[in-house]
C-alpha positions as CSV (number, residue, x, y, z in Angstrom):
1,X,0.0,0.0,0.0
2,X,1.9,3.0,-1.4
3,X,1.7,6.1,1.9
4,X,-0.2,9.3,0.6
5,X,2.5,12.1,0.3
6,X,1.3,14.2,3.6
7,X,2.4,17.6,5.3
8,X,2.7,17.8,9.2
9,X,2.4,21.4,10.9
10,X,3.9,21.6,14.2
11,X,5.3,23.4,16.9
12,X,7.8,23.2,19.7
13,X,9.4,24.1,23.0
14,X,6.2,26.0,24.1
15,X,5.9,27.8,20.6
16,X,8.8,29.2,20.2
17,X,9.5,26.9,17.5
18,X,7.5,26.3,13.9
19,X,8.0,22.7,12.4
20,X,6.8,21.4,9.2
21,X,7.7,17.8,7.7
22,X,6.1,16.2,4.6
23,X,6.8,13.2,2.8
24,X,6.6,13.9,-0.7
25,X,7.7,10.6,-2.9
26,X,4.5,10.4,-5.2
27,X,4.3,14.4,-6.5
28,X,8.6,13.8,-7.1
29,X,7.8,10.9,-9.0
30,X,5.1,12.2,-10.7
31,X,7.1,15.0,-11.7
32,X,9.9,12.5,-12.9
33,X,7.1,10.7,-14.8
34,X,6.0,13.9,-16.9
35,X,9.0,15.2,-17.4
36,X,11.2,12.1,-18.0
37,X,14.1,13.9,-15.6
38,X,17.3,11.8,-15.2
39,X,18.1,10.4,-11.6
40,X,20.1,13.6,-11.2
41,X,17.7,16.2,-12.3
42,X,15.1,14.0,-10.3
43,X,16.6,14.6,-6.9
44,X,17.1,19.0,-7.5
45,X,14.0,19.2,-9.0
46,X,12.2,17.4,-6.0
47,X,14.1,18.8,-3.6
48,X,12.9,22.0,-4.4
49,X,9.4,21.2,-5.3
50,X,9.7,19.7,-1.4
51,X,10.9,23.3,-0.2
52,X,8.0,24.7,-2.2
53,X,5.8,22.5,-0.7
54,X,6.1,23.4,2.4
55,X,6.6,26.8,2.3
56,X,3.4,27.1,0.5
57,X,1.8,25.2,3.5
58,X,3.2,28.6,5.7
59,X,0.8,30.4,3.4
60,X,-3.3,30.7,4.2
61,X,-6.4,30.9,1.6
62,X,-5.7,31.9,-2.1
63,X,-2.2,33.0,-1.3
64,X,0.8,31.4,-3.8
65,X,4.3,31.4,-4.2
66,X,7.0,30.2,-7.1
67,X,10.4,29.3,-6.3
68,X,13.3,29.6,-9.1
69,X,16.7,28.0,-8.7
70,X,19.1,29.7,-11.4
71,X,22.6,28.2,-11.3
72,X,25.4,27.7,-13.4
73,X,25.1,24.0,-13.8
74,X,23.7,21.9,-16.3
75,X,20.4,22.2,-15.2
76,X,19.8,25.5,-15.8
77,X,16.6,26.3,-14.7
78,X,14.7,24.8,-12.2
79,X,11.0,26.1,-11.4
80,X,8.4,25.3,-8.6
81,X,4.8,26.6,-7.8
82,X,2.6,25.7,-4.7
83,X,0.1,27.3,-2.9
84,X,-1.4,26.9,0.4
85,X,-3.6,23.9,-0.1
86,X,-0.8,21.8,-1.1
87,X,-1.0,22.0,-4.8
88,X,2.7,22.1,-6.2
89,X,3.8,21.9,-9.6
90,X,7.2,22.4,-11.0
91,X,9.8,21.4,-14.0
92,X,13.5,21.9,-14.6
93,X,15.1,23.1,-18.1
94,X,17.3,20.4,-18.7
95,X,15.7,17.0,-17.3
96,X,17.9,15.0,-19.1
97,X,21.0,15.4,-17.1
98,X,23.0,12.8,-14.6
99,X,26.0,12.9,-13.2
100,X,28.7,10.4,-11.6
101,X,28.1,10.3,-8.0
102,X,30.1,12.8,-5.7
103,X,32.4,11.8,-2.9
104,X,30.2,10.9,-0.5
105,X,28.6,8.3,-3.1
106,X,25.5,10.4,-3.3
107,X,24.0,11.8,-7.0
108,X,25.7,15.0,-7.7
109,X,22.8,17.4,-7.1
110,X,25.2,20.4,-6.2
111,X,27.1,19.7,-9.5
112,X,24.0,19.7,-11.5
113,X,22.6,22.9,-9.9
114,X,26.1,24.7,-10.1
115,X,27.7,26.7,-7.2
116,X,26.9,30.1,-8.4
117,X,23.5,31.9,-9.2
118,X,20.4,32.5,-7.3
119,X,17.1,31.0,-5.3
120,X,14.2,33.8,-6.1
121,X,11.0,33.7,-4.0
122,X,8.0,35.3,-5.5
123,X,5.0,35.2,-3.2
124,X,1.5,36.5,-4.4
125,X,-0.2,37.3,-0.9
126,X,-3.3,38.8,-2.9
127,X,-1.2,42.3,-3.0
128,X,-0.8,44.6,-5.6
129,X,2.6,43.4,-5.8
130,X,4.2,40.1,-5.6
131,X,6.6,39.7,-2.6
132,X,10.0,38.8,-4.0
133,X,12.8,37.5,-1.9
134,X,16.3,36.2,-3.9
135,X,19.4,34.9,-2.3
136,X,23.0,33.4,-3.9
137,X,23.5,29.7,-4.3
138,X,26.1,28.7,-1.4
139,X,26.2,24.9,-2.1
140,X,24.3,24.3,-4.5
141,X,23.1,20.8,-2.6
142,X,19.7,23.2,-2.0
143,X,19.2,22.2,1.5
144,X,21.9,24.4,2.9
145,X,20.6,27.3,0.0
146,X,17.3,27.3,1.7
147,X,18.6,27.4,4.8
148,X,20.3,30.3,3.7
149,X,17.2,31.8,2.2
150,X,15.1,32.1,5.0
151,X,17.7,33.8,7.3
152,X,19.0,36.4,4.9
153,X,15.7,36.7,2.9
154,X,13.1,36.3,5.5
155,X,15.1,36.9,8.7
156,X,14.2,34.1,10.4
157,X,17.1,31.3,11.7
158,X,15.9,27.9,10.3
159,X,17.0,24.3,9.4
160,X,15.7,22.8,6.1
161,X,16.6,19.0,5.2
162,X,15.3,18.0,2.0
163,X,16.0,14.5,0.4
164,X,14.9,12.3,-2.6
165,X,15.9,8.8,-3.1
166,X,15.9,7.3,-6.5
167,X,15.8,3.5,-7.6
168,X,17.9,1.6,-9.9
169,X,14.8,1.9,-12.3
170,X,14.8,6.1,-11.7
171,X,11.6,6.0,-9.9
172,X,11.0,7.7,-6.9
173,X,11.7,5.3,-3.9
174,X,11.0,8.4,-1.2
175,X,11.7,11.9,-0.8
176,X,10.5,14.2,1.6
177,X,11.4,17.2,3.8
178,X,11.4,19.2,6.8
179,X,11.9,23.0,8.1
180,X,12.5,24.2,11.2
181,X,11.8,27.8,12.2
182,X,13.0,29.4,15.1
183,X,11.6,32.0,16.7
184,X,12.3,35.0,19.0
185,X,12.7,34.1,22.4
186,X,14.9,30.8,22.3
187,X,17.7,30.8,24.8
188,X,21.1,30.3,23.2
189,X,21.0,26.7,25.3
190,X,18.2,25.8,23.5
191,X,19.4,27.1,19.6
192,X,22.4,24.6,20.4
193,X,20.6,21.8,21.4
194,X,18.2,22.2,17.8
195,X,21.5,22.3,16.1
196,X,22.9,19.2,17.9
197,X,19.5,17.3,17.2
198,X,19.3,18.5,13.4
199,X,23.6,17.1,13.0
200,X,23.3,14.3,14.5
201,X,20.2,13.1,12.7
202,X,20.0,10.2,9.5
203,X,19.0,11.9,6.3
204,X,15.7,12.2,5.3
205,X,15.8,9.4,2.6
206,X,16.9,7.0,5.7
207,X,14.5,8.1,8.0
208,X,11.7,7.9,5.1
209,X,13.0,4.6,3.6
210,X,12.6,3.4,6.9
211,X,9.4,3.9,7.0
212,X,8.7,6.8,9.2
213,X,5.8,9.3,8.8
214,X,6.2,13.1,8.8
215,X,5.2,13.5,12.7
216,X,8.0,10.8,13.4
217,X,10.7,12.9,11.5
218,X,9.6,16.0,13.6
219,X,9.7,14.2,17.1
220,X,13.0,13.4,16.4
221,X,13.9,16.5,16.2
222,X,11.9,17.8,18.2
223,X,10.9,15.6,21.2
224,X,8.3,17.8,22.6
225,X,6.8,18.8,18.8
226,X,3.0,19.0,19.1
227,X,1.0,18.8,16.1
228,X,-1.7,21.0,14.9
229,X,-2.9,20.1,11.7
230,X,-2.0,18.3,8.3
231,X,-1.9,19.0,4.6
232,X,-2.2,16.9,2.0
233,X,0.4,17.3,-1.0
234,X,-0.2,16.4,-4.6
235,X,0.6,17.7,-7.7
236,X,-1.7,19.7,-9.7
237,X,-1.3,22.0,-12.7
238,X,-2.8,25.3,-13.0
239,X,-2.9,24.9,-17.3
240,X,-6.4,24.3,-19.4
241,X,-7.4,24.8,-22.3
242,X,-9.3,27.7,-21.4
243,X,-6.0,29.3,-20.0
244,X,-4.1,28.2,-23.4
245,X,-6.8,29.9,-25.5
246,X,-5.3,33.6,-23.5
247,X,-2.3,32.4,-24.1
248,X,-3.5,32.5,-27.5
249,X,-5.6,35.3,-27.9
250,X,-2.5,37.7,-26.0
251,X,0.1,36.4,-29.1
252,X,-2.2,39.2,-30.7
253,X,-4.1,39.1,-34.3
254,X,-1.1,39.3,-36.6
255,X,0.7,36.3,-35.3
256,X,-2.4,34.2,-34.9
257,X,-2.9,35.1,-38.7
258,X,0.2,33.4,-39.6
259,X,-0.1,30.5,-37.3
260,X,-3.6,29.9,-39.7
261,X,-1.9,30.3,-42.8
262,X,1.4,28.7,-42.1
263,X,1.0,26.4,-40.2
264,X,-2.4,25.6,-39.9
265,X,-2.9,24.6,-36.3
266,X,-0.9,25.9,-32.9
267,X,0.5,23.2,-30.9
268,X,1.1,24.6,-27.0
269,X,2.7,22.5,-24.2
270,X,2.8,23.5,-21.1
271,X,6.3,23.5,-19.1
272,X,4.9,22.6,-16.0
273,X,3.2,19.4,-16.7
274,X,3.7,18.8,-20.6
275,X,0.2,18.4,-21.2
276,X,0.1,19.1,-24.8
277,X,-2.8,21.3,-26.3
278,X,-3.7,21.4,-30.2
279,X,-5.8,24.0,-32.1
280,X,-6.4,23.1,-35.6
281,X,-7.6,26.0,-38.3
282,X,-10.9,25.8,-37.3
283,X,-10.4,26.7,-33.7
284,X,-7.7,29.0,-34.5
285,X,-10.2,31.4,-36.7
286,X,-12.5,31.3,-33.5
287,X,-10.0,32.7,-31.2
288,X,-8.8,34.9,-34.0
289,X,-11.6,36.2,-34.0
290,X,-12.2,36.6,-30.4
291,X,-9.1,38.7,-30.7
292,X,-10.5,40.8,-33.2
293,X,-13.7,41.4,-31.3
């Protein structure tokens, strides 16, 4: 019986603590499924549609946020959207890419993502203006970049593991996450002992391959964690046809002219979940029209 990818919300050491954990192994490998990715591209593009996940479970109602990681690697692109009812979506420019293994015998996510570049945050809280955080790549292994993120961006000290394990077939074995927050009023005894707890612990993948759920992840960091609620996470595009006809109509009438006479019919796929979407000449005159009007 394959375990639903949940979300745990948490908090600690009388609230001065936020805690999130989620196991995420079916949206990765759906991901990996639609986009074909490579073992390597599998693990950076779920470890950051993991980070997305549950940072868009920090959000509330219609709020939204996308996450880009730019670096100089192979990669090149990576994208992730969520929101806050656990919706995530996400691809990466270059899925086809793997590399040897690095040192520790681990696939070369850091090496894929590149060293340099940038994480940029864009959250639509339902403002005139997005809210738009961006910090440099310092690893390029992600976990460590988020970590980074969130006290330079968002000035709040936290720890973010994120981990995906992929089988000898490329499939998706587990992957998951977790973020801790810390908040103001933590003792400097207290900071040390959150650090100790988050080095000393077995990666994610372990703790996941071994079967544990989200709230089992959190306790062991957190012995006292209490739990509040949870989320369920699965992947779901925000593309329709409806959305592609826009798309379509905002290419304006001149180039919509030439797709009708050149080419006859528009093919459109979209990047986040390669659904493909085809207008023949028919279809195309309607929306032309539509454009006109």
């Amino acid at each position: 019986m394959e375990k639903k990818d949940r979300l745990i919300r948490g908090t600690a050491m009388n609230g001065r603590v936020r805690a999130f954990a989620v196991r995420t192994t079916e949206l990765v490998d759906e991901l990996r499924r639609r986009h074909d990715t490579y073992p390597t591209a599998t693990a950076a593009l779920g470890r950051t549609a993991t980070a997305a996940a549950i940072m868009g479970a920090m959000l509330k109602g219609q709020e939204k946020l996308a996450v880009m990681v730019k670096g100089n690697g192979p990669l090149g692109q990576i994208l992730a959207e969520s929101n806050a009812l656990g919706e995530v979506r996400g691809y990466v420019q270059n899925p086809h890419v793997h590399l040897p293994s690095n040192a520790q015998g681990k696939l070369d996510v850091a090496g894929a993502v590149g060293t340099e570049g940038f994480i940029d945050v864009s959250k639509d809280l339902g403002l005139k203006e997005p809210y738009r955080g961006s910090v440099p790549i310092i690893s390029g292994e992600l976990g460590e970049d988020f970590t980074y993120y969130f006290a330079i961006s968002e000035q709040t000290p936290a720890a973010v593991g994120l981990g995906v394990l992929v089988e000898t077939d490329n499939s998706v074995r587990v992957a998951g996450g977790f973020i801790i927050q810390l908040l103001p009023g933590l003792s400097d005894e207290e900071i040390t002992e959150i650090e100790q707890a988050v080095g000393a612990m077995p990666s994610v993948t372990t703790l996941l391959d071994q079967g544990l759920e989200p709230e089992e992840m959190l306790r062991l960091l957190l012995p006292d964690a209490v739990v509040m609620d949870e989320l369920e996470i699965r992947f779901q595009c925000q593309c329709s046809r409806e959305r592609i006809e826009q798309t379509l109509i905002s290419l304006g009438k001149y180039e919509l002219q030439q797709l009708i006479d050149e080419d006859q019919q528009a093919e459109v796929v979209c990047h986040y979940c390669n659904e493909k979407y085809v207008f023949n000449k028919d279809e195309l005159q309607v929306i032309l029209d539509q454009a006109k009007s």
